[in-house]
C-alpha positions as CSV (number, residue, x, y, z in Angstrom):
1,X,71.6,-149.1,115.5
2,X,73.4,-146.8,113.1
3,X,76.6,-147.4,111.4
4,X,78.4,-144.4,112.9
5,X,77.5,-146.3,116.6
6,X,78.8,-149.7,115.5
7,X,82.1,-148.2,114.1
8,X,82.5,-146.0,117.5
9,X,81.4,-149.4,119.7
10,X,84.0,-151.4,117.0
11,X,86.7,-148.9,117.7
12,X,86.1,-149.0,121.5
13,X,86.0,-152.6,121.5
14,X,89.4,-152.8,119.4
15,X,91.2,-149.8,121.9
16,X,89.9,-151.8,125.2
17,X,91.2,-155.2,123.8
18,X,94.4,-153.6,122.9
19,X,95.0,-152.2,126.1
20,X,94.8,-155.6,127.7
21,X,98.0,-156.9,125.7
22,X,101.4,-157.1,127.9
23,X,103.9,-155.4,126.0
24,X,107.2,-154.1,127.4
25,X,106.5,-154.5,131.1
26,X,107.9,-151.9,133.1
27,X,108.9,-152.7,137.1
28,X,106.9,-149.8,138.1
29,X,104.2,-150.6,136.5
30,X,104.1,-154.6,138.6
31,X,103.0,-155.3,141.4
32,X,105.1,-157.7,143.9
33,X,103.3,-160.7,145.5
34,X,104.8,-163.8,147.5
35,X,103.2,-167.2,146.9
36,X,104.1,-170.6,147.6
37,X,104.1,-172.9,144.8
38,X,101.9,-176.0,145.0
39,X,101.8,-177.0,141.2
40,X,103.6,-176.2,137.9
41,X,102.5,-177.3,134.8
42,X,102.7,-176.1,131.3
43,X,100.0,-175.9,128.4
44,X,100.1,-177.0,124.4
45,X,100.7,-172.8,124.2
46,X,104.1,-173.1,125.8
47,X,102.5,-171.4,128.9
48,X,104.4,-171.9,132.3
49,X,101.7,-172.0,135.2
50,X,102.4,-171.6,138.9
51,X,99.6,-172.6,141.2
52,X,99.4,-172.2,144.9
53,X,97.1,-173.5,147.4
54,X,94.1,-171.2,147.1
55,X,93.8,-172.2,143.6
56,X,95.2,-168.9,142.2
57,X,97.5,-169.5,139.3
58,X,100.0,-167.1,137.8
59,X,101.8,-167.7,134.3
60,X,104.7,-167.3,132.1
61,X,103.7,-166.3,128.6
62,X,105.4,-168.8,125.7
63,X,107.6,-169.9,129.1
64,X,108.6,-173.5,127.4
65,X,110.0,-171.0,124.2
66,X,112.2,-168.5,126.3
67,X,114.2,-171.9,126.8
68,X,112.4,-172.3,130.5
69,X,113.1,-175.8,131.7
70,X,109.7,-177.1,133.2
71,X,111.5,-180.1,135.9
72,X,114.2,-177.7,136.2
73,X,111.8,-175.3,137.9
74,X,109.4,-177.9,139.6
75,X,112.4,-179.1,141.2
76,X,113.7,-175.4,142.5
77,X,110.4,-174.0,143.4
78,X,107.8,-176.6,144.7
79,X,106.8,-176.0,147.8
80,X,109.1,-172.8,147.9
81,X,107.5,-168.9,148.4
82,X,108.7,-167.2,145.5
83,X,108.3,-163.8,144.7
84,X,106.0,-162.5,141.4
85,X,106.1,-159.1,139.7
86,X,103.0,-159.3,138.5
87,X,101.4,-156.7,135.6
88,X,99.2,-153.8,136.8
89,X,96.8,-152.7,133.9
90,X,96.3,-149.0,133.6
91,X,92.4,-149.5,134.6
92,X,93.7,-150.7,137.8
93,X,93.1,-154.7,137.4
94,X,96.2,-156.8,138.2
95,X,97.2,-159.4,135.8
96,X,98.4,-163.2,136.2
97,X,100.8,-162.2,134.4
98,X,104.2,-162.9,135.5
99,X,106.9,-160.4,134.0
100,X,109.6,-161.5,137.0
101,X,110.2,-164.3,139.5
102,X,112.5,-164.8,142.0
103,X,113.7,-167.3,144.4
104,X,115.0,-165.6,147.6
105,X,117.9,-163.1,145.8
106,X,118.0,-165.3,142.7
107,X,115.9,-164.5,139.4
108,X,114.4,-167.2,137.7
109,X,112.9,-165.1,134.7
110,X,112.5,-161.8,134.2
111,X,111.1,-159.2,131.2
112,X,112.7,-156.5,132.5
């Protein structure tokens, strides 16, 4: 393989990986989905994670640092339907991302 096709496959590589990184969420550019929480539980990362029965899980990037209160939300949202405004990638794959959650009219988080 030349070294003109590994730069271009580098460079493709690089663009593709950063088009995958969540910056500056838009609304219109989420999707809204209603789950009902069966777990919460938070990683070493600072990570929030919601799970619901299917086994999907949704997140909160660097939740525990945005000053997120773990029991706080266990205690508001297990067992509840909440509602998720999850990140649509331009390629059309939706994220686990969670740039918004709400309980009923009240919001929880938001990046918007």
């Amino acid at each position: 393989m030349s070294y003109i096709t590994k730069a271009i496959g580098a460079i493709a590589c690089l663009f593709l990986l950063q088009s995958c990184i969540i910056n500056n969420a838009k609304k219109q550019e989420c999707i809204v989905k209603q789950i009902t929480v069966t777990q919460i539980y938070a990683t070493d990362a600072a990570d929030i994670f919601f799970k619901e029965a299917n086994g999907d899980f949704y997140y909160i990037n660097r939740g525990a640092e945005r000053n997120l209160d773990l029991k706080q939300l266990e205690r508001k949202v297990m067992g509840e339907k909440i509602t998720l405004h999850l990140y649509k990638f331009w390629f059309g794959l939706e994220s686990n991302h969670i740039s918004q959650l709400g309980l009923g009219e009240e919001i929880l988080f938001t990046e918007f």
